[in-house]
FIGULUM-575474 format. One record per residue (C-alpha): z, y, x; residue in one letter. Coordinates in pm, whole numbers, m for minus. Layout:
+--------+--------+--------+------+
|      z |      y |      x | rest |
+--------+--------+--------+------+
|      Z |      Y |      X |    A |
...
+--------+--------+--------+------+
This chain:
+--------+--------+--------+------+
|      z |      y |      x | rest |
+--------+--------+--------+------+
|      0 |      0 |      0 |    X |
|    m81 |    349 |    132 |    X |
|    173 |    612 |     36 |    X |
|    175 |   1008 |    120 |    X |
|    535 |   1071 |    198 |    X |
|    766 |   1404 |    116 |    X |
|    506 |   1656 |    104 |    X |
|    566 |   1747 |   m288 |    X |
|    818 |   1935 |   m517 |    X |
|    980 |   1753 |   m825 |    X |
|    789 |   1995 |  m1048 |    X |
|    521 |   1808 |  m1282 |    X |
|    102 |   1855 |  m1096 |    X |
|     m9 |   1779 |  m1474 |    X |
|   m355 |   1924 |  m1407 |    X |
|   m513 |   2134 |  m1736 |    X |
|   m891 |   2063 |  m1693 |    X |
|  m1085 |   2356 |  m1570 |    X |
|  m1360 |   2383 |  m1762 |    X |
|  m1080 |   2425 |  m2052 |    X |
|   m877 |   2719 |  m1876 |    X |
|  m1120 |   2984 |  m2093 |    X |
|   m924 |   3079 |  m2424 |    X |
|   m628 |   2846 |  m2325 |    X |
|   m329 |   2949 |  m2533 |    X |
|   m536 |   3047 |  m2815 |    X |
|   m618 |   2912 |  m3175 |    X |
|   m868 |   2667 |  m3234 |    X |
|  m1169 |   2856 |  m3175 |    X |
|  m1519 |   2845 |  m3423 |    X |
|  m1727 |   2744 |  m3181 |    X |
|  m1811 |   2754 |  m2810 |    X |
|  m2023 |   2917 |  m2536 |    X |
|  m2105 |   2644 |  m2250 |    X |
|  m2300 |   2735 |  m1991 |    X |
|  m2507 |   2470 |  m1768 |    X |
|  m2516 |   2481 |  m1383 |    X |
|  m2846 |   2262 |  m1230 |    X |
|  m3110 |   2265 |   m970 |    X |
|  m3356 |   2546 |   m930 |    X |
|  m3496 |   2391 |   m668 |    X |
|  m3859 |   2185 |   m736 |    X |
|  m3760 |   2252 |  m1102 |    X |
|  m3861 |   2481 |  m1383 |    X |
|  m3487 |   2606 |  m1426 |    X |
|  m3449 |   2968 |  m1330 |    X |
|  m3098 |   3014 |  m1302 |    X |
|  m2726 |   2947 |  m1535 |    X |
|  m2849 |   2857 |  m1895 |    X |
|  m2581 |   2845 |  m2183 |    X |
|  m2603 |   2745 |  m2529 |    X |
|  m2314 |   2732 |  m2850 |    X |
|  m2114 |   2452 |  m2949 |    X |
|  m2011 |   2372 |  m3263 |    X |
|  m1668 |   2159 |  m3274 |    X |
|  m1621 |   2102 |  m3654 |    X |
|  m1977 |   1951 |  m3624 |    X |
|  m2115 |   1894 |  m3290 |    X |
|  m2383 |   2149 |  m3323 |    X |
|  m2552 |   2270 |  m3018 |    X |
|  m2809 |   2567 |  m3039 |    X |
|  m3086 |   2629 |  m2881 |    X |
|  m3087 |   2712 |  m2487 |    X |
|  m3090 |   3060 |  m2317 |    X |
|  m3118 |   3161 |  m1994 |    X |
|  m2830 |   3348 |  m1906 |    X |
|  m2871 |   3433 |  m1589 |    X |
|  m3099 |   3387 |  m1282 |    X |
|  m2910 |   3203 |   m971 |    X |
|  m3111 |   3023 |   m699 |    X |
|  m2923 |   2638 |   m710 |    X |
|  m2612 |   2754 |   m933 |    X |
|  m2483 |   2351 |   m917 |    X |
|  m2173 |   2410 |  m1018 |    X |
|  m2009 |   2689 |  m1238 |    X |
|  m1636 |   2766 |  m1360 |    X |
|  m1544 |   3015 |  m1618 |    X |
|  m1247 |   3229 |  m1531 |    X |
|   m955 |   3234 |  m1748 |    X |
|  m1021 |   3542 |  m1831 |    X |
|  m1351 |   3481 |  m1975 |    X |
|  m1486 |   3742 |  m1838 |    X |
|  m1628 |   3592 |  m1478 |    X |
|  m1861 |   3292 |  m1424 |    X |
|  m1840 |   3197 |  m1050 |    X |
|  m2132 |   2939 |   m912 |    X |
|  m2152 |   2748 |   m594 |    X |
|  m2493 |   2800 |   m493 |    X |
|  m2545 |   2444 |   m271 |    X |
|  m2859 |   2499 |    m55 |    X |
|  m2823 |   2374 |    285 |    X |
|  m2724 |   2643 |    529 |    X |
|  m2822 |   2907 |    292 |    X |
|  m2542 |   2843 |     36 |    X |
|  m2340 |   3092 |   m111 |    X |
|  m2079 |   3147 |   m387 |    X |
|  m2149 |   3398 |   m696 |    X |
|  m1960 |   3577 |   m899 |    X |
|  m2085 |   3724 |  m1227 |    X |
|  m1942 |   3905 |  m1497 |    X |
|  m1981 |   3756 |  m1882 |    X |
|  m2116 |   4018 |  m2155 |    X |
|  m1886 |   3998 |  m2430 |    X |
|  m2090 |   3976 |  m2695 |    X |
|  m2437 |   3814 |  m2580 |    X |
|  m2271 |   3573 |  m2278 |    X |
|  m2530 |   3702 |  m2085 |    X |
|  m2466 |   3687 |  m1671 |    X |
|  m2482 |   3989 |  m1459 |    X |
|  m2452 |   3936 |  m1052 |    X |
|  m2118 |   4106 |   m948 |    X |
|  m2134 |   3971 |   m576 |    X |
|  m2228 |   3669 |   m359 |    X |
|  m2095 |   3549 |    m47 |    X |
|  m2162 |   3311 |    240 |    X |
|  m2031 |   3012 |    122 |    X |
|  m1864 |   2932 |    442 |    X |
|  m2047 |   2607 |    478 |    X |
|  m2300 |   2399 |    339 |    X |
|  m2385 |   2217 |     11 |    X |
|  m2061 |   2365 |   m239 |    X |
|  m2035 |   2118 |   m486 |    X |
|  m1687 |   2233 |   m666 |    X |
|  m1526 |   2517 |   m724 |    X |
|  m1210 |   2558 |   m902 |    X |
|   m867 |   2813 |   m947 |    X |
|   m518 |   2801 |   m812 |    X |
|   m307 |   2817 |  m1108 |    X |
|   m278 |   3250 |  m1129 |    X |
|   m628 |   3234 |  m1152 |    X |
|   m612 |   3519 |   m846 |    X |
|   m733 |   3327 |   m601 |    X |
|  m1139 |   3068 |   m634 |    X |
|  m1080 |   2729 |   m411 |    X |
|  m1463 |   2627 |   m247 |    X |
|  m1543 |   2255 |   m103 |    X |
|  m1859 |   2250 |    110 |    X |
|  m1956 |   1901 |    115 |    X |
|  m2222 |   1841 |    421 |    X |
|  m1960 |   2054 |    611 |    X |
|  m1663 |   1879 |    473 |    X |
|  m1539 |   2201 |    455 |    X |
|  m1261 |   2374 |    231 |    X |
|  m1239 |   2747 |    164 |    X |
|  m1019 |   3035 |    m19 |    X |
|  m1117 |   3349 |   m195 |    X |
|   m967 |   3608 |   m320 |    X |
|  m1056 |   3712 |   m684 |    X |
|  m1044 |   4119 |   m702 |    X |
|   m982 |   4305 |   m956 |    X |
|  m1324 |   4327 |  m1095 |    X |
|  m1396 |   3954 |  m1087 |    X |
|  m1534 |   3993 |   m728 |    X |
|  m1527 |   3783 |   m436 |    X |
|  m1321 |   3916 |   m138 |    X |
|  m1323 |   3782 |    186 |    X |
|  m1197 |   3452 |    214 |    X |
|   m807 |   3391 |    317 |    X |
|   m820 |   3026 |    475 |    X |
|  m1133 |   2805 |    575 |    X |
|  m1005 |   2451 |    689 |    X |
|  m1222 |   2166 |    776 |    X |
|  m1095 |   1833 |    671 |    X |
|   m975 |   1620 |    954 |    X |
|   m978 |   1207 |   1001 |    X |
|  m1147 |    924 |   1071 |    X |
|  m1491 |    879 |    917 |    X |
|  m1508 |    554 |    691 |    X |
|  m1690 |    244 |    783 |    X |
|  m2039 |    358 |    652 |    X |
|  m2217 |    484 |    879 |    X |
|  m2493 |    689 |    705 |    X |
|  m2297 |    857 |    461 |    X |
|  m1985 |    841 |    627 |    X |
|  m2072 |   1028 |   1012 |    X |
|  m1790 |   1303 |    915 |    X |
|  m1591 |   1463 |    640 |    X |
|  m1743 |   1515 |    324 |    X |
|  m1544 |   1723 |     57 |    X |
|  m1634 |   1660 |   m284 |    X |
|  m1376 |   1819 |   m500 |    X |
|  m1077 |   2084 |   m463 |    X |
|   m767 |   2144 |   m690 |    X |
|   m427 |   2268 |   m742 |    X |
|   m150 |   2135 |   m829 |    X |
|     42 |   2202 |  m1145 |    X |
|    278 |   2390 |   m961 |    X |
|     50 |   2595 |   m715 |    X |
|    244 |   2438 |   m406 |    X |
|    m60 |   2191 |   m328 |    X |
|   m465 |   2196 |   m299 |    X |
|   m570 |   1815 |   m335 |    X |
|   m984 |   1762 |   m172 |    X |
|  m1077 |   1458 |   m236 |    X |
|  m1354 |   1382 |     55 |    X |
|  m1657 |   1125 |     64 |    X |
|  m1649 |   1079 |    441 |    X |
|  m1325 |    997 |    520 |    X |
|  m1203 |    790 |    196 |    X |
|   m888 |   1032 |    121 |    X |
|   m795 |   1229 |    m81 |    X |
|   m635 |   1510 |    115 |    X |
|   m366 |   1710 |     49 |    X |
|   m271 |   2120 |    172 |    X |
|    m17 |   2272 |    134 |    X |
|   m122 |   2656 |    m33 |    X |
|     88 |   2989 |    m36 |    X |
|     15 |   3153 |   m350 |    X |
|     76 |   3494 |   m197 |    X |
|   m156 |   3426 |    127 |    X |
|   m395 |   3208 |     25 |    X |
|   m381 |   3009 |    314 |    X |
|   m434 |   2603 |    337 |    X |
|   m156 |   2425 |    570 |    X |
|   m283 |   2020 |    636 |    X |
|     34 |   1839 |    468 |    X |
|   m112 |   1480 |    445 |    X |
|   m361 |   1241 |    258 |    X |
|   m385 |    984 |      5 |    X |
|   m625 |    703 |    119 |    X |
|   m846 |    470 |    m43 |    X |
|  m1011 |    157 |     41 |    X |
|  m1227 |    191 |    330 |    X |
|  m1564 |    279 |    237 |    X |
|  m1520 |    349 |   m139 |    X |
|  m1622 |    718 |   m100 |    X |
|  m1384 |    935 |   m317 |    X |
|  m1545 |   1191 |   m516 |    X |
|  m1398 |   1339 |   m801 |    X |
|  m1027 |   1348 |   m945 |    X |
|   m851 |   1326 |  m1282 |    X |
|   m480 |   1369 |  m1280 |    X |
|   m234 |   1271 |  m1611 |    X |
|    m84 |   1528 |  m1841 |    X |
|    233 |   1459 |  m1686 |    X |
|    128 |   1454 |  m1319 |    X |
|    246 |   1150 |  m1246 |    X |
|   m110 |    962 |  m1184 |    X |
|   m387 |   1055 |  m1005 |    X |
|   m737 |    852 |  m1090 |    X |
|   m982 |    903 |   m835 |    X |
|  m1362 |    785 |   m906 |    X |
|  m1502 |    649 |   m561 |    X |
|  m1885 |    711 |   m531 |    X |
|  m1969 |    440 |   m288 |    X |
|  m1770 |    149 |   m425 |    X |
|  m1842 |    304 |   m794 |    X |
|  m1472 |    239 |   m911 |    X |
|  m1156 |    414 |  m1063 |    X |
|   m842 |    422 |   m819 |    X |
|   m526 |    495 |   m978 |    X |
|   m207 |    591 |   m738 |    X |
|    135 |    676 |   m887 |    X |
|    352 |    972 |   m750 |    X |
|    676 |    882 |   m718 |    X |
|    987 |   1038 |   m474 |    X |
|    747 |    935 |   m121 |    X |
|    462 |   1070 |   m272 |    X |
|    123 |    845 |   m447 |    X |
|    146 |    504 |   m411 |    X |
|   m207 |    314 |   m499 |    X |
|   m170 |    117 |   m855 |    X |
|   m457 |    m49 |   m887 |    X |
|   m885 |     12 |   m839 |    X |
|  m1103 |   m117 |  m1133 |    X |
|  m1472 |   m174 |  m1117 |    X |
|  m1745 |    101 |  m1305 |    X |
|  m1995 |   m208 |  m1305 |    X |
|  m2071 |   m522 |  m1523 |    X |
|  m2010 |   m844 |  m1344 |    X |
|  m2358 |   m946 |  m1198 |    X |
|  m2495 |   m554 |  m1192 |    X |
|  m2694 |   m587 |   m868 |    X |
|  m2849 |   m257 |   m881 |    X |
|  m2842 |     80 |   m710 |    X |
|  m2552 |    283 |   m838 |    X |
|  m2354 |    618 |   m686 |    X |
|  m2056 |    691 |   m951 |    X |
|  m2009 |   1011 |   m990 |    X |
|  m1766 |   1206 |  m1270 |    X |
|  m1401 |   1165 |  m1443 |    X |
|  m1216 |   1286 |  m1716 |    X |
|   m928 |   1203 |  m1895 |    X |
|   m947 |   1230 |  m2296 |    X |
|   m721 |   1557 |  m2405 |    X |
|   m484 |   1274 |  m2601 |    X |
|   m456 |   1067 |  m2242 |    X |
|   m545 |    767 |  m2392 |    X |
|   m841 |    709 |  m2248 |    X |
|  m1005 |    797 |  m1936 |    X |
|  m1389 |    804 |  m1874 |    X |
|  m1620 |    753 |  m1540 |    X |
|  m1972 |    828 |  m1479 |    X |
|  m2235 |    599 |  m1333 |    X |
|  m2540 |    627 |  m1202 |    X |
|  m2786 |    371 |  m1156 |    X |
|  m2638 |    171 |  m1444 |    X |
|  m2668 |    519 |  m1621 |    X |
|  m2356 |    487 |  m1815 |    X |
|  m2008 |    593 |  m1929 |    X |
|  m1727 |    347 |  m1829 |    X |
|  m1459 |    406 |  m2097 |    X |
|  m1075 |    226 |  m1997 |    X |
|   m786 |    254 |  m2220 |    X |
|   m479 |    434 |  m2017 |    X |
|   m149 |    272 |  m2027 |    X |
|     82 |    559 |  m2049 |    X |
|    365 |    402 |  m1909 |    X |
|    196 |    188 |  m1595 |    X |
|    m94 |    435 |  m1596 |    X |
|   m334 |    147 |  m1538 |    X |
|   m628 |     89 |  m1717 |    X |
|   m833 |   m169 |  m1917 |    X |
|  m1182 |   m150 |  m1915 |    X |
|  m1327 |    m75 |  m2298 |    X |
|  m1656 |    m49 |  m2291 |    X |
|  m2006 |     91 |  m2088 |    X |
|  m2210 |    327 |  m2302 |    X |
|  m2547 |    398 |  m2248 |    X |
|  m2623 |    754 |  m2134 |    X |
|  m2946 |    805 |  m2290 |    X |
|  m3093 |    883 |  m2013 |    X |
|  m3098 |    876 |  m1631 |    X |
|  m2881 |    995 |  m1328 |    X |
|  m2554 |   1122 |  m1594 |    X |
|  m2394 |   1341 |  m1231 |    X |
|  m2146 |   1484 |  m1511 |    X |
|  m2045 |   1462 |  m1821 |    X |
|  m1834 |   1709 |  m2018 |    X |
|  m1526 |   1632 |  m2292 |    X |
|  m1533 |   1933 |  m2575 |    X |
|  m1185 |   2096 |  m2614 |    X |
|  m1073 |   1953 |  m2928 |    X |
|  m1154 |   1606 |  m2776 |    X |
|  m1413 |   1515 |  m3040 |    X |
|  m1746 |   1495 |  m2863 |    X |
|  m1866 |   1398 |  m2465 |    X |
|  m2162 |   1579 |  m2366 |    X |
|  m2346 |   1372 |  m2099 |    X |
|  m2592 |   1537 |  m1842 |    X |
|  m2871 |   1326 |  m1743 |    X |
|  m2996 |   1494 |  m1433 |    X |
|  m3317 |   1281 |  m1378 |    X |
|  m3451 |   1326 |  m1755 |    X |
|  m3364 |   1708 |  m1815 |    X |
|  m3123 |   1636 |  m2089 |    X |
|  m2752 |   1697 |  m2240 |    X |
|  m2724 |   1371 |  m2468 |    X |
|  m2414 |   1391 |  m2718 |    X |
|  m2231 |   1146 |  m2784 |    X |
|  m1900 |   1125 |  m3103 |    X |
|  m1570 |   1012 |  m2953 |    X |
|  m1390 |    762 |  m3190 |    X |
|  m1048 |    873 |  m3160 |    X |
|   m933 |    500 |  m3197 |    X |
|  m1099 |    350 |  m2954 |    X |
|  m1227 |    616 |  m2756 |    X |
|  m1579 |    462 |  m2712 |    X |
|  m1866 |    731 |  m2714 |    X |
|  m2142 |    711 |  m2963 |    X |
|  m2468 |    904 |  m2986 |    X |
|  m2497 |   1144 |  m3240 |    X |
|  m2863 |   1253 |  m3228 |    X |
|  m2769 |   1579 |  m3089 |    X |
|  m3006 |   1639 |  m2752 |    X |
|  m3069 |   1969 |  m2541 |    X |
|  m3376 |   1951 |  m2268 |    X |
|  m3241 |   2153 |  m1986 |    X |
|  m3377 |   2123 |  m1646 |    X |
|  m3187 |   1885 |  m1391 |    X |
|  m2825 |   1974 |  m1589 |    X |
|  m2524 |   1888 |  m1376 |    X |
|  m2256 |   2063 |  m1431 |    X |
|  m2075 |   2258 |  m1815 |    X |
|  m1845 |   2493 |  m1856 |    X |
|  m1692 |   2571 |  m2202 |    X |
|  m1608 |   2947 |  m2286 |    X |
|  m1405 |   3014 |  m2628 |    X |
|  m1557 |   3229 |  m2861 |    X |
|  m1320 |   3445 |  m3069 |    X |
+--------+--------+--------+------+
């Protein structure tokens, strides 16, 4: 068992999931904006699209072009709802955007761009003020700070930290550190980066005030399994991490020494032979079920979460609807998963049963060019 020893507080790390942050703390809202990061590149996409959502009936309109961004792959929404930041992942050319929201018409206006600090950004998420934006570079394996201003701006970044270890045992995708995904914890103490190349998921220790990243340890996975993105319980007290390589779910408790590893599930059918690269996570807002992205098989794995043991039990593989689903997106009131099929230019949605939490299509399909990321933005 691999255990990350007395780096954390006894206060909760529930995680609340960031594309939900928007409008958090208010009443159920009529209907959503969500905006769609994707690939500009050798596509017809020119930029951030968005479209409204529905909740009472699953309704998506028709897509708009909110603004133009060169790569925009992935996108948060601020708190606030009044900033849209995007990680702009091209090569040595990458940046990070920040744009301000128009009130009334969503549409995006370019308040600044930086130097992403590295390249390929492939998450972006807040420390728990919302003051400061955390960055991971992926081909650098890099992690970086900003300061949000005032106006929604971008200041100069406060820490820029490479993740440090020993590469895992593949030796193509694994030559150095790869970060994948960045995140605070529920009590702002802690910046978790999960990272590709060196099959941890690290851990920093972050000064609210500063903004600075101290290296305070690592929770590690089974060599090779490539850890990608993370899912936390309400309560904090599991972390699920969905390993690209070995396309499974890893699930590591947090008790007084730190995570211990639980258990690691398989994404994949007995038999499945094929090509696959898992990719998202999410926990269901009622955390009894938790939800895992392949592709290759192009599907949803769906496990039932015990809440006690916080293991899982595999429930089903749905369909996508389509091909290379790099994320996938759970409305706020937990009703409908929008999946983004990269490789056929479309948002499939699928109806969540609450009882069993399996997915089912409801007809409902957007074509958007190479969609891989949503964020949701309440709509008074």
């Amino acid at each position: 068992m691999h255990r990350l020893r007395q780096i954390f507080s006894a206060a909760p790390i529930a995680l609340l999931p960031l594309a939900l942050w928007a409008g958090a703390g208010k009443s159920s809202p009529k209907a959503y904006r969500v905006y769609v990061g994707n690939y500009t590149t050798k596509t017809s996409s020119k930029g951030i699209y968005e479209f409204q959502f529905d909740p009472a009936t699953g309704k998506m309109s028709a897509l708009e072009l909110a603004g133009e961004s060169r790569d925009p792959s992935w996108i948060v929404v601020h708190p606030s709802g009044r900033y849209l930041y995007a990680a702009n992942e091209h090569g040595k050319d990458s940046s990070i955007s920040a744009f301000s929201i128009a009130p009334q018409s969503g549409k995006l206006t370019l308040e600044n761009q930086l130097p992403a600090l590295g390249e390929d950004p492939c998450h972006l998420s807040f420390d728990r003020t919302a003051k400061f934006l955390f960055a991971a570079n992926y081909s650098s394996g890099t992690a970086v700070v900003f300061p949000i201003l005032p106006d929604g701006k971008l200041g100069e970044h406060t820490a820029l930290v490479r993740n440090d270890g020993t590469p895992g045992p593949n030796r193509e995708r694994q030559e150095g550190p790869h970060a994948h995904w960045i995140a605070a914890s529920g009590d702002n103490r802690f910046v978790y980066v999960a990272d590709l190349g060196l099959d941890k998921v690290l851990v920093y220790h972050f000064d609210g005030a500063k903004g600075t990243l101290v290296p305070g340890g690592a929770a590690v996975g089974k060599p090779g399994s490539g850890p990608r993105h993370v899912a936390f319980s309400g309560d904090g007290r599991f972390m699920y991490v969905v390993s690209e390589m070995a396309s499974t779910v890893t699930v590591f408790s947090r008790d007084e020494d730190g995570f211990r590893l639980v258990q690691a599930v398989t994404m994949l059918p007995a038999g499945f032979s094929g090509r696959n690269d898992a990719a998202e996570i999410a926990i269901h807002p009622s955390g009894k079920f938790l939800y895992a992205s392949n592709r290759g098989h192009d599907s949803i794995a769906v496990y039932a979460v015990d809440p006690r043991a916080g293991t899982l039990t595999a429930v089903a593989r749905v369909p996508t609807g389509g091909k290379e689903p790099r994320h996938f997106a759970i409305d706020p009131s937990g009703q409908f998963l929008l999946a983004e099929n990269q490789f056929s230019d479309s948002i499939v949605e699928f109806r969540i049963d609450p009882e069993t939490g399996i997915p089912a299509p409801t007809g409902e399909t957007l074509t958007v060019p190479s969609p891989v990321c949503l964020a949701f933005l309440a709509l008074d």
